[in-house]
C-alpha positions, 0 to 999 in steps of 0.5 A: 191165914189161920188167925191167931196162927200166923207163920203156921202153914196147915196141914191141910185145907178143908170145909168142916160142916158143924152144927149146919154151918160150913166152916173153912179152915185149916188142920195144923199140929200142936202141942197140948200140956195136960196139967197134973193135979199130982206128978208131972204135966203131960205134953201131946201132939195133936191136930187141931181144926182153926177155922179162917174167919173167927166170927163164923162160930157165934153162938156155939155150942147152941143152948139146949132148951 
């Protein structure tokens, strides 16, 4: 299950390997509004990477010293 996703099946299944550290997840398709300053909002499609356990992402993005 893709938290904060349930009811959505994945695309796909696979291991994303980011900043060292394997996340498993899933690949759904979304919409995406880009909000106008002028004109009218824009509506996408996308895929997006969800990962199955939240906690795994900690930190990142990792400070840069």
């Amino acid at each position: 299950m893709l938290i904060g996703f349930e009811g959505i099946e994945p695309l796909a299944r696979l291991t994303m390997l980011i900043r060292g550290m394997r996340l498993e997840g899933g690949l759904i398709r979304m919409g995406i509004t880009l909000l106008a300053d002028e004109g009218e909002n824009l509506t996408v499609d996308a895929t997006a990477f969800v990962p199955d356990i939240e906690e795994y992402w900690g930190n990142f993005p990792a400070k840069r010293a």
